[in-house]
C-alpha positions in Angstrom: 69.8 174.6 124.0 68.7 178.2 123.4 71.5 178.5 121.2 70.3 175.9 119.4 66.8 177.5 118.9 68.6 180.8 118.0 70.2 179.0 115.1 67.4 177.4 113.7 65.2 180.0 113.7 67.9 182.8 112.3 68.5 180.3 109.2 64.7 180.7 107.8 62.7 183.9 107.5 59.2 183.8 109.0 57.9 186.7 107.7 54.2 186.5 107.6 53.6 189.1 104.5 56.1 186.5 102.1 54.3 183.7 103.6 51.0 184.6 103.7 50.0 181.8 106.6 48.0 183.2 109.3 48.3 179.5 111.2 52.0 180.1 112.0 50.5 180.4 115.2 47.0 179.0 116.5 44.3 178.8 119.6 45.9 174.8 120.7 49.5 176.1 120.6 49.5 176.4 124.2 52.7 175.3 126.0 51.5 172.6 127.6 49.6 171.5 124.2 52.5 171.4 122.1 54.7 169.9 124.8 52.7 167.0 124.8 52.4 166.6 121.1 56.1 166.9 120.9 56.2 163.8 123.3 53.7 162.3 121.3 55.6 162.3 118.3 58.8 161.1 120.1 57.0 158.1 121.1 55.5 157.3 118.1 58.8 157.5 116.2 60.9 155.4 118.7 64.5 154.4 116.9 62.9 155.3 113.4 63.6 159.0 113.5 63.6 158.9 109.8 59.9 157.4 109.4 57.5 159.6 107.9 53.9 160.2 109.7 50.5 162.1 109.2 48.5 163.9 111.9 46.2 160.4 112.6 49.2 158.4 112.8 50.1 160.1 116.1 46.6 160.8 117.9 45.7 157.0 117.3 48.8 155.9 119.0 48.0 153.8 122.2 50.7 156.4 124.0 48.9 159.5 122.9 45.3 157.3 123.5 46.5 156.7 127.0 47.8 160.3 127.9 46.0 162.6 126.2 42.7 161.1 126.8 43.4 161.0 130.6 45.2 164.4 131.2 43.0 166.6 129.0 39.6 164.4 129.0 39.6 164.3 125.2 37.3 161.4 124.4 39.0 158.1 122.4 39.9 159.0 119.3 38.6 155.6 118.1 35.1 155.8 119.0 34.8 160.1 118.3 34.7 161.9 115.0 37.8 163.2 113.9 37.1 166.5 115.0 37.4 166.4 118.6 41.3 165.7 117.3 41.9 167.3 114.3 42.8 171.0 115.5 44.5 169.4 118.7 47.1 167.8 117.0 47.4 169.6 113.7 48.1 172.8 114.8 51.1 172.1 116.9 52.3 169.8 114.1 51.7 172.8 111.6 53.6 175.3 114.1 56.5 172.2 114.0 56.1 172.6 110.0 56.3 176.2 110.0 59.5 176.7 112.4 61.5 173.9 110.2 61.0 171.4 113.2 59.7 168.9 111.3 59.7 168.9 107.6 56.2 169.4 106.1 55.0 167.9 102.1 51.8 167.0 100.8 50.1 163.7 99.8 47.0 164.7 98.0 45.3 166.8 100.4 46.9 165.2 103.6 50.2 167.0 105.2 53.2 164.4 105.7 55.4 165.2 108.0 59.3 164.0 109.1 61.6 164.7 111.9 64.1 167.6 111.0 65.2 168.5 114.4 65.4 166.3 117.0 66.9 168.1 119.8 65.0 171.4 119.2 61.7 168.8 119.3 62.9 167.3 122.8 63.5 170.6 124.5 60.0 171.1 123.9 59.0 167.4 124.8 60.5 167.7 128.0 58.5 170.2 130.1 56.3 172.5 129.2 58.8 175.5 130.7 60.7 174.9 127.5 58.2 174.8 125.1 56.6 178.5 126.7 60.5 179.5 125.9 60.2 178.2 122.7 57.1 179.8 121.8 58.7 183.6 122.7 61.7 182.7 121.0 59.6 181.7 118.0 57.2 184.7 118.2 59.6 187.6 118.5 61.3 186.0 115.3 58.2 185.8 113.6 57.4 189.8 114.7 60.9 190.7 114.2 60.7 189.2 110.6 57.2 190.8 109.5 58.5 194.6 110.8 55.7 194.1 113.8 58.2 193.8 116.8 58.2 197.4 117.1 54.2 197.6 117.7 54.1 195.2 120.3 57.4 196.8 122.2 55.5 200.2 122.0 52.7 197.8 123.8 54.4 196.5 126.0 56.2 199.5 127.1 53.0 202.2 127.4 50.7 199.3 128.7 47.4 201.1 128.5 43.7 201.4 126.5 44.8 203.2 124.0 47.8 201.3 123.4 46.1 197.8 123.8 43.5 199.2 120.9 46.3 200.1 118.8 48.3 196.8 118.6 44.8 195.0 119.0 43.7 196.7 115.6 47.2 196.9 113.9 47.8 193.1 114.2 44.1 192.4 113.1 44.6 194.7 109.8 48.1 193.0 109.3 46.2 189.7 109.4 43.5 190.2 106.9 45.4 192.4 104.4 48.9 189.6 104.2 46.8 186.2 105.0 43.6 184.1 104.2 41.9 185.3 107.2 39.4 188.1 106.4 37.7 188.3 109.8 38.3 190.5 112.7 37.1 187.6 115.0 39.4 185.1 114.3 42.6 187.5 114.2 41.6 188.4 117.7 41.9 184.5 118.5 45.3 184.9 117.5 46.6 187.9 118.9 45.7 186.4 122.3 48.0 183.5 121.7 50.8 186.1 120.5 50.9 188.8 123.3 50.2 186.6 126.2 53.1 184.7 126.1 55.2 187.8 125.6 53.2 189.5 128.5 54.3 186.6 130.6 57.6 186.4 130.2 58.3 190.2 130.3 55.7 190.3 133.7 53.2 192.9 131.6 49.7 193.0 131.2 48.4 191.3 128.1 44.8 189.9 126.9 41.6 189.0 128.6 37.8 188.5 127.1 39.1 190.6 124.1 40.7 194.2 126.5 43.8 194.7 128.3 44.1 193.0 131.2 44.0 194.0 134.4 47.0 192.7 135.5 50.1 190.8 134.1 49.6 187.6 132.6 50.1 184.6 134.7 51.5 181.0 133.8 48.0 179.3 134.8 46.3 182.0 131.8 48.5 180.5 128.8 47.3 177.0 129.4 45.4 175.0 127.6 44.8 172.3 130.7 43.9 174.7 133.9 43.5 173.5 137.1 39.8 174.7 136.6 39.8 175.0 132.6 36.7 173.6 132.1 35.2 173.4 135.3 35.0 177.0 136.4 31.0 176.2 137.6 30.4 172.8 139.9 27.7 171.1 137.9 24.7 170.6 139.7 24.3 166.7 140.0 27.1 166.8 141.8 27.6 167.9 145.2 30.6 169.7 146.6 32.7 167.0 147.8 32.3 164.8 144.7 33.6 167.9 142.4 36.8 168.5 144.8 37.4 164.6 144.4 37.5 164.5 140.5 39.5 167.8 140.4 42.2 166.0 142.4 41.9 163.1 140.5 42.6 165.4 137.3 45.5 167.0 138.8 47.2 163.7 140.0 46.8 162.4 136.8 48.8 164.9 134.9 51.1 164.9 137.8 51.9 161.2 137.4 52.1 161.6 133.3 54.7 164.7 133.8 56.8 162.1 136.0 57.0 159.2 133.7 57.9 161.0 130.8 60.7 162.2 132.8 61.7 158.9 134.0 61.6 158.2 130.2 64.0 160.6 129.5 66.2 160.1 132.2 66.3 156.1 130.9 65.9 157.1 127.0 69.4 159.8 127.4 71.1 157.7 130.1 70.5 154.2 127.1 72.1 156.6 124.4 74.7 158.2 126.1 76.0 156.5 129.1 75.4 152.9 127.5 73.0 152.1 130.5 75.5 152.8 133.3 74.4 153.9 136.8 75.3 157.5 138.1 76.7 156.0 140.8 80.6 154.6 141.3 80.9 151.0 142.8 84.5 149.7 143.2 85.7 152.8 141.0 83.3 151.3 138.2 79.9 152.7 136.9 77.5 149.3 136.8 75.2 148.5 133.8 71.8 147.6 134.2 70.8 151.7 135.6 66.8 150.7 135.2 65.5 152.1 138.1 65.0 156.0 138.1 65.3 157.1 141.5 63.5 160.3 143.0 66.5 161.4 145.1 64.1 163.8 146.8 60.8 161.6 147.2 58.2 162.5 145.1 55.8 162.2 147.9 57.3 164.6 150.2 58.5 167.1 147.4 55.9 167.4 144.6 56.3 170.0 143.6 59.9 168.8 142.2 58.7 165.3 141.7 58.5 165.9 137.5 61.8 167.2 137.5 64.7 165.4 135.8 67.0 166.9 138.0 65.9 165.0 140.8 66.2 161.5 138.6 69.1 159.7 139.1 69.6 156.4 137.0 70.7 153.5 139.7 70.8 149.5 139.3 68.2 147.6 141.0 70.3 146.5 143.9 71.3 150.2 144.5 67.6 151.7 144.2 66.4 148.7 147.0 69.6 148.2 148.9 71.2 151.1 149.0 68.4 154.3 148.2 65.9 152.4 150.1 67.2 149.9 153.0 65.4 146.5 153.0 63.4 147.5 149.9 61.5 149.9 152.4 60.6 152.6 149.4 59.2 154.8 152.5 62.6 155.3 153.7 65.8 157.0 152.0 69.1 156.4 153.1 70.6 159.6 153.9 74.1 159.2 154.0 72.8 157.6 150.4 70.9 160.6 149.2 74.1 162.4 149.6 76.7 160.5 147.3 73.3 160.4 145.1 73.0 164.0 144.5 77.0 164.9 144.5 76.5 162.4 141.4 73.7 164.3 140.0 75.3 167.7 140.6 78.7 166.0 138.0 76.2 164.3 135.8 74.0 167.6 134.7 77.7 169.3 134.5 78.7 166.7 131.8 75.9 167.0 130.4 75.4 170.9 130.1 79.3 171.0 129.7 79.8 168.6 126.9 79.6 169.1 123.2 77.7 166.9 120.7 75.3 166.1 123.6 71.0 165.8 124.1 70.9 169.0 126.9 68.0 167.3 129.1 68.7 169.4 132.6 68.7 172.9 133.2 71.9 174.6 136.1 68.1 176.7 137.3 66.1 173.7 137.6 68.8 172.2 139.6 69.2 175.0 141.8 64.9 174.8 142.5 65.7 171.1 143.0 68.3 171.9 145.6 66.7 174.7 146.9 63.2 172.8 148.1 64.7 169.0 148.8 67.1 170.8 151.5 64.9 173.4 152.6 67.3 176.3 151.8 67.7 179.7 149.7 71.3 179.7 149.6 71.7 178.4 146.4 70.1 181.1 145.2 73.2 182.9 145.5 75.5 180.3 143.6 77.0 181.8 140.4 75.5 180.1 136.7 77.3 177.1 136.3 79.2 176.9 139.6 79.3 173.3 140.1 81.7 173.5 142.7 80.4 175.6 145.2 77.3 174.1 144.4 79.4 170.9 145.9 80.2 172.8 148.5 77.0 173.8 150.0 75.3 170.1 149.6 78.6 169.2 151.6 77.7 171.3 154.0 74.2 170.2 154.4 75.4 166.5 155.0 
């Protein structure tokens, strides 16, 4: 997949100073923001990939309604103004514009948009890991393309005051004198979504309350939807207990929306490309009907890897309550089960990764996490990339 991000972004030129847009990038184009707008989209779309849509189309869809309102407490959409949305969902759609994602026009003053890259859209749909990778890829092309890359390497490489000021100032005068913006305030709002997401994938210090940081940029600081993000003080009508409560409730919430859009994807590629069929053999045959996504480590014990596609497998009904979980006991896996399930998985994410002309929905490192938690081990840690045999080999052993 990344080499299908390289190749999009190498055909256009981002270059700031030709384009003159200071919104290539902006404050909601957080990884988990524009994951979930990306899903969004998806959904409203369904088998119409060619249908054209405007910002409202999508935030008053009953899907986005449902999740969005839930996971990030936005209120309804059809009983607030427009701006509790507007910026939410058109700055993600604008990045989608600018990288050639989707196709961006104008009707009168409204932007129209339509799906020019599918794939490149569900990578980012998927989990918010890929759309963080996105966004670096994306912003060193960007830097790369307006001669910055070389200011924010020095950055990164001295990692002090006085290099921190420099970048800080050079990327605020690059702003003002190539783009609309003409205020130091707002390029500084920026910056922060530029050189945190570098600082976090290169493990450096970055950004916070407008200095360097005191030390390197952690996942939980690029996120629009903290843990805590909004509720860093308990309110005072509420006691203790009650405010541990509803920030459980929060979190479970977004854990059960990060599942079922896996499940989706499991069930939307496994419809597409394996015409329905289980992952499992029976009789030498592969049954149709796969509508059960089964957690082949249970998402109760292993949450942690309960979002995770690579612990999906697509069975029929009578394997998910027959053979996954005896007498329809959901409590209960079948061992002996669990292992033909994941020697399954293991040859249906190397098809997948393997095969040309394909959707690439699992990741060889995410299945190695996978593997690595639901059997309690490190030693897959040490498998070569893409060694599906001795990966084989060491669930074999486990059995």
């Amino acid at each position: 997949m990344e080499e299908e991000i390289t190749r999009l972004l190498e055909s256009n030129n981002y270059d700031i100073r030709i384009s003159g847009d200071a919104r290539w990038l902006d404050q909601k184009c957080t990884m988990d923001v524009i994951s979930i707008v990306a899903d969004c989209i998806l959904e409203y779309l369904g088998e119409d990939k060619e249908k054209k849509f405007k910002v409202k189309d999508i935030w008053f869809n009953q899907y986005t309604i449902d999740n969005v309102q839930s996971i990030f407490r936005k209120p309804n959409p059809q009983k607030k103004a427009k701006n509790e949305y507007d910026k939410w969902f058109s700055q993600p759609m604008k990045l989608f514009g600018y990288t050639k994602i989707l196709i961006e026009t104008k009707e009168g003053r409204e932007n129209v948009y339509q799906l020019s890259n599918e794939n490149v859209l569900r990578y980012i749909a998927q989990r918010e890991n890929n759309a963080h990778k996105f966004l670096c890829y994306y912003i060193e092309k960007v830097l790369e393309d307006s001669n910055l890359k070389e200011d924010f390497e020095e950055f990164f490489s001295k990692q002090d005051k006085n290099a921190y000021k420099k970048l800080k100032e050079t990327f605020a005068e690059f702003t003002i004198d190539n783009t609309e913006v003409n205020g130091k305030l707002e390029c500084n709002r920026i910056f922060t979504k530029v050189v945190n997401p570098l600082a976090f994938e290169k493990n450096k210090k970055g950004t916070k309350g407008g200095r360097l940081s005191k030390h390197i940029i952690t996942r939980d600081m690029l996120m629009y939807n903290r843990p805590n993000w909004r509720d860093n003080r308990k309110p005072k009508n509420m006691t203790r207990a009650e405010f541990e409560v509803e920030m459980k409730q929060k979190l479970a919430v977004l854990s059960e929306y990060r599942i079922q859009k896996a499940k989706n994807q499991l069930r939307s590629y496994n419809e597409v490309y394996r015409d329905g069929q289980s992952e499992i053999k029976e009789n030498n045959n592969y049954q149709k009907g796969a509508i059960n996504m089964h957690h082949i480590f249970p998402k109760s014990d292993f949450k942690s890897i309960s979002d995770y596609v690579e612990n999906l497998i697509a069975l029929t009904p009578n394997q998910h309550y027959i053979l996954a979980h005896p007498n329809g006991n959901t409590q209960y896996i079948d061992r002996n089960f669990q292992h033909v399930c994941l020697i399954n998985k293991v040859n249906s994410i190397k098809e997948n990764l393997l095969k040309e002309d394909t959707n690439k929905i699992y990741s060889f490192q995410c299945m190695i996490k996978v593997l690595n938690i639901g059997l309690n081990t490190n030693e897959f840690d040490e498998v070569q990339d893409m060694d599906f045999d001795r990966v084989i080999e060491i669930i074999n052993a486990k059995y």
